[in-house]
N, C-alpha and C positions, 0 to 999 in steps of 0.2 A: 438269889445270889447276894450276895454281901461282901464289902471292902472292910477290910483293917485298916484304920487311919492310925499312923505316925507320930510324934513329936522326933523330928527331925536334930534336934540338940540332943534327943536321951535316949531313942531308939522305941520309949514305952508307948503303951498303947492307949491311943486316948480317947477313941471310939468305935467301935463298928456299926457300917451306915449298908443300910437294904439301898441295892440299883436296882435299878426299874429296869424290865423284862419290854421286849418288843411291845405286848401287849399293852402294858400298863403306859409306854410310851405313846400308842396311840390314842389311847384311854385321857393323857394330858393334851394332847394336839384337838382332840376331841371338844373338851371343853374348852380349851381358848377360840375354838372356830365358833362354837355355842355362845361366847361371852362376846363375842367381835361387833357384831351390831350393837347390842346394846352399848358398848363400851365406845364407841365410833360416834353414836349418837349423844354420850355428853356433854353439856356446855362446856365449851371450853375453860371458862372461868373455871367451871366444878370441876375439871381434871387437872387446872394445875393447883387448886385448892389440895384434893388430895396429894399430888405429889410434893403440895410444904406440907402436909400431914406427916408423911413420909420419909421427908429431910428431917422432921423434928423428931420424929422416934426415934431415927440415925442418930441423930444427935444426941439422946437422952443416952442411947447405949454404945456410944461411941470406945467407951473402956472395956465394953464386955467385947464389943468384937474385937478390938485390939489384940486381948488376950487369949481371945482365941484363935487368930492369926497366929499370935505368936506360937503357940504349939500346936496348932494344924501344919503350919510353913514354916516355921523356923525364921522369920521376920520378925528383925528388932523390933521392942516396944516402942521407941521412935516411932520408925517407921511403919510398924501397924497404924498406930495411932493416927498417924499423916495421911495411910490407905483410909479408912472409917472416914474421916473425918472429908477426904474427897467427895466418897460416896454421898455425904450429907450435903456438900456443897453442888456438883453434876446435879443432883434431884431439884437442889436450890434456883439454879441456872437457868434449866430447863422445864421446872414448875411455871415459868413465866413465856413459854413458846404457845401454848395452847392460842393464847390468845392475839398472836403476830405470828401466826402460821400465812402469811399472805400469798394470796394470789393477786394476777397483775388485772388490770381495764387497757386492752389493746386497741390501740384506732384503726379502723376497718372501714373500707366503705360498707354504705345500706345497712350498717346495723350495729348490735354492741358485741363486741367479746369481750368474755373475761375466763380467766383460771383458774382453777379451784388444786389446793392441792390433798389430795386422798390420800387416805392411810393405806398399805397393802393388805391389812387381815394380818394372818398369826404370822409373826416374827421368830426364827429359832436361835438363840445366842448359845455359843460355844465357848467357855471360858478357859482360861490356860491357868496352871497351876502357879506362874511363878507371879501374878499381882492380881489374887482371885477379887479381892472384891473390887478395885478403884475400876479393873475390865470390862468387869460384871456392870456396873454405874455407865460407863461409859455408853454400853449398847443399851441396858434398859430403861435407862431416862428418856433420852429423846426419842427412843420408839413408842413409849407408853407415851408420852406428851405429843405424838404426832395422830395418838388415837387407835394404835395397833394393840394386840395383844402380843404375851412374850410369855414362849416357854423356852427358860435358859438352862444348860446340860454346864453343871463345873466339873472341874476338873477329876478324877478318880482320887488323887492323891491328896487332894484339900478341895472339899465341899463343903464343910463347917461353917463357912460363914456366907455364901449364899445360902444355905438351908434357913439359916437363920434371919438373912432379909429378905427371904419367900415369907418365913411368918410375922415379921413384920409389917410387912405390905398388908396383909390382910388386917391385922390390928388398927390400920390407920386409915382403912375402909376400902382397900381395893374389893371390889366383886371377885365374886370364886372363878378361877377360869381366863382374869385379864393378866395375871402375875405368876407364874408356875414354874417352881424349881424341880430338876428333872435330876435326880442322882443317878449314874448309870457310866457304861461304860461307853467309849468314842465308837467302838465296831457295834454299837447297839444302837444307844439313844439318838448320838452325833450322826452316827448310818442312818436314821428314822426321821431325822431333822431336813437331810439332803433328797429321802428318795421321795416322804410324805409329800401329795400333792395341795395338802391343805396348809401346810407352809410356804410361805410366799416370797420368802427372802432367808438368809443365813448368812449370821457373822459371825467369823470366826477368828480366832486369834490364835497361831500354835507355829509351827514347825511349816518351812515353804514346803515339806515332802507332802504332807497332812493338806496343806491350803492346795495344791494339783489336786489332788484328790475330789476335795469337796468340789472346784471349780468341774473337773470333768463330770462327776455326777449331777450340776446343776443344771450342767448343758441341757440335757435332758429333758428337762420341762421348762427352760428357759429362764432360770431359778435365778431371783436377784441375789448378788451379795456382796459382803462388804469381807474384804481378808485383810487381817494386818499379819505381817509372817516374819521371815530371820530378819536379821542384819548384822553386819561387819561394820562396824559406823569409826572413822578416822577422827584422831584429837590431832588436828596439826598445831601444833607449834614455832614459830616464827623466833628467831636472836632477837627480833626487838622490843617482843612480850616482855612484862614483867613475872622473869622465866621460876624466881621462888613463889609465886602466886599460882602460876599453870603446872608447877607444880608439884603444890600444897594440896592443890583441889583435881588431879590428874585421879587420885585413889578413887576418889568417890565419884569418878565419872564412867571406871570400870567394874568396881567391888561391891556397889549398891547393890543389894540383895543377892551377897555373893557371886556374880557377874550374872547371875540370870534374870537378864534383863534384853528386851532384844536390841536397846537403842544403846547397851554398854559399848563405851570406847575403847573397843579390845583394841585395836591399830593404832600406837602412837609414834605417829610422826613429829618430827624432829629436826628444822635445819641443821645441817652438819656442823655447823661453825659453833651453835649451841650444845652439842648434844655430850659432852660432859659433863660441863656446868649445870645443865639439866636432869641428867643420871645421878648427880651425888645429892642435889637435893629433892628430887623422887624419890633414891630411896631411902631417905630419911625420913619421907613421910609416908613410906611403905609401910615401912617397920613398924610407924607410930599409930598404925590403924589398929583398933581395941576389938577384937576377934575372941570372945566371952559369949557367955550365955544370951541368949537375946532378950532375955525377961530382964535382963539387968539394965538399967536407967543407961549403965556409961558404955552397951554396947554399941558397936558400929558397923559391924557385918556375921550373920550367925552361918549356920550349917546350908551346904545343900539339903536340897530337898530330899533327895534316896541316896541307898546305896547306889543305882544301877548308874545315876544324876554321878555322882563321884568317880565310877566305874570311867564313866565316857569322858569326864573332865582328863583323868588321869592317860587316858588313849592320846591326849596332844604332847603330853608332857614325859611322863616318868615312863608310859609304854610304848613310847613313839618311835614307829621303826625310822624317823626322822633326824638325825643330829643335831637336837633341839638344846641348845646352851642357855642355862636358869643362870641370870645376872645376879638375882636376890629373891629372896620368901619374906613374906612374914610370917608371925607365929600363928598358931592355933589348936587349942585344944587335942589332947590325947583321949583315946578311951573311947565311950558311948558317942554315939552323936554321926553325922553324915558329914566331918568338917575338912576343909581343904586347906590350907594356907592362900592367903595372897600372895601370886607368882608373878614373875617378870621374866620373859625372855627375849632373848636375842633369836630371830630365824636367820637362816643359813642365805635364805633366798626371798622374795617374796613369792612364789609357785609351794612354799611350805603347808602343808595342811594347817598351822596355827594363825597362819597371816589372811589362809584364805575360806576360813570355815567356820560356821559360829560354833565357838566352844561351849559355852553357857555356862561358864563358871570362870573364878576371880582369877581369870590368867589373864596377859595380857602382854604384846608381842610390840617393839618398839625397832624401829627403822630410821634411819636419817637421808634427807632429803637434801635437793642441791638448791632447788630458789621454788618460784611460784607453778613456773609449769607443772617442773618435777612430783612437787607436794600433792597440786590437782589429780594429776596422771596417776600418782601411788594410791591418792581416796576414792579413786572410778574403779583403779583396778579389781571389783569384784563385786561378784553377783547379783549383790544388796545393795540398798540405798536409803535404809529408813532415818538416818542419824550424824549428827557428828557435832563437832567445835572446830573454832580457829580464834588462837590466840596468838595479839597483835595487838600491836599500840595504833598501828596503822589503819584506819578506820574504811579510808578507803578502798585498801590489801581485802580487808577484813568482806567487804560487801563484793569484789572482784572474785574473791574466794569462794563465800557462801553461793553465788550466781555461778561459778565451774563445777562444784561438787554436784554429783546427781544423788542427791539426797532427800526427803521431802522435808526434812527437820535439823533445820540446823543452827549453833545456836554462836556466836561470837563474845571470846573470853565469858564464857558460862558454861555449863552442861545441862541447862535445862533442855529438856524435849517436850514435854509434855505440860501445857494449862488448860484447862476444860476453856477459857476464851476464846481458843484460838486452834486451825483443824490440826489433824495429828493424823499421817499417814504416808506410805510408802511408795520411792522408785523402782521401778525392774521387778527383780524377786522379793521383796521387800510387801510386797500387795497391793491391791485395790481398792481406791474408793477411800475416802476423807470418816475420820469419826470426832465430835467435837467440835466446837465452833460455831460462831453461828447459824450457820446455816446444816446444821447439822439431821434436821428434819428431814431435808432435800433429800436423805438415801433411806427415808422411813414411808415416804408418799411416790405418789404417782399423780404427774399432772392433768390434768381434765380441763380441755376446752370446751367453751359454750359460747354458740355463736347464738344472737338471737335478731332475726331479720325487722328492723323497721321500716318495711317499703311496706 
């Protein structure tokens, strides 16, 4: 079987990739279970020696995967560029765990204990389409530097550039069988990952319907794993922010990679006393976002991913048996291409499907608020939890706020979510389990006591 890969800006065709068949899938699990001891038994020194081997090829070819981001995904060159360039850094990070992977010395009468912390064996990463490789980086660094093996299944729609840090890794000395890109499809490979009993763990990153799934099937054999899944993630807004600042940078908090992002600030709230003065200069910086070609230096948001990705955007908005009032658009492309405008609406209610469901594209639904409780109460009201902002001069607001939101990531006057420093993961529906940070080994091992009697 084979996929037709995309370029999501032009519609042409820019490769066709063979998926691996049940078989062939257990034919890869096969040898990362073959490669595990040896791979377990490295010095540590020597495995994070390889993984700066590793970062430095990243690095060497940091413009070729860019560009081919950019027409596998449709991700500005910017922002390729930014993805690559992660991936070199996570390997950089976590090239240095091998060897301060510690276990404790615990005081015990009659004798010593201490802890050791163990690698699981084979690892299965599940990659999502809309941030293939910085994803990719994030689950196979610190599994491969805890001593695991990793066989990772990307996405159908964009595999091009894990395929191409599978053959990396081996150029920069990984063993055959400790690093294994699995092309294939999720009711295949992804199914082969959850049911195989020689995978010991699965991280997955996609859709909360997709994350149920995996978690009920790992019940099963008692299957560790790490899920990151939706989010509905709140921009609160406070009158005493400096309200042309929140936003200037309000666009690029929902529209990054044309909203398919799961930490985008689709919900902006808005004290009511501001949300004028707020509205006229939003959408001035609505309009001003550069929705172009993504190979082009001065783009700032390119196409979705598919037609069907544009399909389902369009169901909140233009097909929405919902009375969904559009405040403004920006522009974007006619013609070839999977492209949407950046939208803005006003919902009717918040019980609106746009207020309360990840859309996965650059819409984005704007509400006003009456003071602090209010604000809290409207960023809880839904399912997810993985994200948000609050912007405020008020510093102290500002930590009262981030401490109400049940969110795992949240960021004050910024929209960062994510630095490989520091963990990165989800409340409620949102998922399971910390990726990133340092301690980020802790969901790669299993801890091991030994007690050892001096009497």
């Amino acid at each position: 079987m084979t996929a037709t890969i995309l370029n999501p800006a032009t519609e042409e065709v820019v490769r066709t990739v063979q998926l691996a068949s049940v078989e062939e899938t257990d034919a890869a699990i096969a040898r990362a279970r073959e490669a595990s001891p040896a791979w377990k038994s490295v010095a540590p020194g020597d495995r994070g020696r390889l993984l700066r081997r590793f970062a430095d090829l990243v690095d060497d070819h940091v413009e070729e995967l860019a560009q081919l981001e950019v027409a596998n995904a449709g991700h500005t060159i910017g922002n390729a560029r930014w993805e690559a360039g992660n991936v070199r850094d996570v390997l950089t990070y976590y090239s240095a765990a091998p060897e301060r992977n510690f276990g404790r010395q615990i005081p015990v009468p009659g004798g010593l204990d201490v802890t050791f912390k163990e690698p699981l064996g084979v690892v299965g990463i599940i990659v999502p389409w809309n941030f293939p490789m910085p994803i990719a980086g994030w689950g196979f660094a610190p599994a491969l530097a805890a001593g695991n093996t990793v066989v990772l299944k990307p996405a159908e729609l964009t595999p091009l550039t894990a395929m191409r840090l599978g053959e990396l890794a081996l150029k920069a000395g990984f063993p055959e069988g400790v690093f294994t890109v699995v092309p294939g499809k999720g009711s295949v490979v992804g199914e082969r990952f959850v049911t195989h009993p020689d995978v010991r763990k699965v991280c997955f990153t996609g859709s909360t319907s997709v994350g149920q799934r995996i978690m009920r099937g790992a019940a099963d054999q008692v299957k560790r794993i790490t899920l990151e899944l939706g989010g509905k993630s709140a921009n609160i807004i406070f009158a005493d922010s400096d309200l042309e600042l929140a936003a200037a940078r309000a666009p690029y908090g929902v529209f990054d990679n044309a909203g398919q992002d799961c930490c985008a600030r689709s919900r902006i709230l808005v004290e009511r006393s501001a949300m004028d003065r707020f509205m006229e200069h939003f959408e001035a910086a609505v309009r001003a976002v550069k929705v172009i070609d993504p190979a082009d230096e001065a783009s700032e948001m390119g196409p979705l991913i598919s037609a069907g990705q544009r399909e389902t955007v369009r169901s909140y908005v233009e097909e929405s048996t919902e009375d969904v009032e559009v405040a403004f658009r920006g522009d974007a492309p006619e013609g070839s291409g999977f492209w949407y405008p950046a939208t803005v609406v006003l919902p009717q209610s918040t019980r609106d499907r746009v207020w309360q469901e990840e859309v996965f594209g650059p819409v984005v639904a704007v509400v006003p608020f009456e003071d602090e409780a209010d604000a809290v109460a409207k960023a809880n009201d839904t399912a997810f939890g993985l994200s948000g902002s609050i912007w405020t001069r008020d510093i102290g607001r500002g930590i009262r706020v981030a401490r109400g939101v049940e969110a795992g990531n949240l960021s004050v006057n910024s929209h960062s979510s994510v630095r490989y420093w520091t963990p990165f993961g989800g409340f409620k529906q949102s998922g399971l389990g910390r990726e990133l940070g340092p301690d980020a080994l802790d969901a790669f091992t299993d801890v091991k006591n030994v007690y050892i009697s001096t009497d």
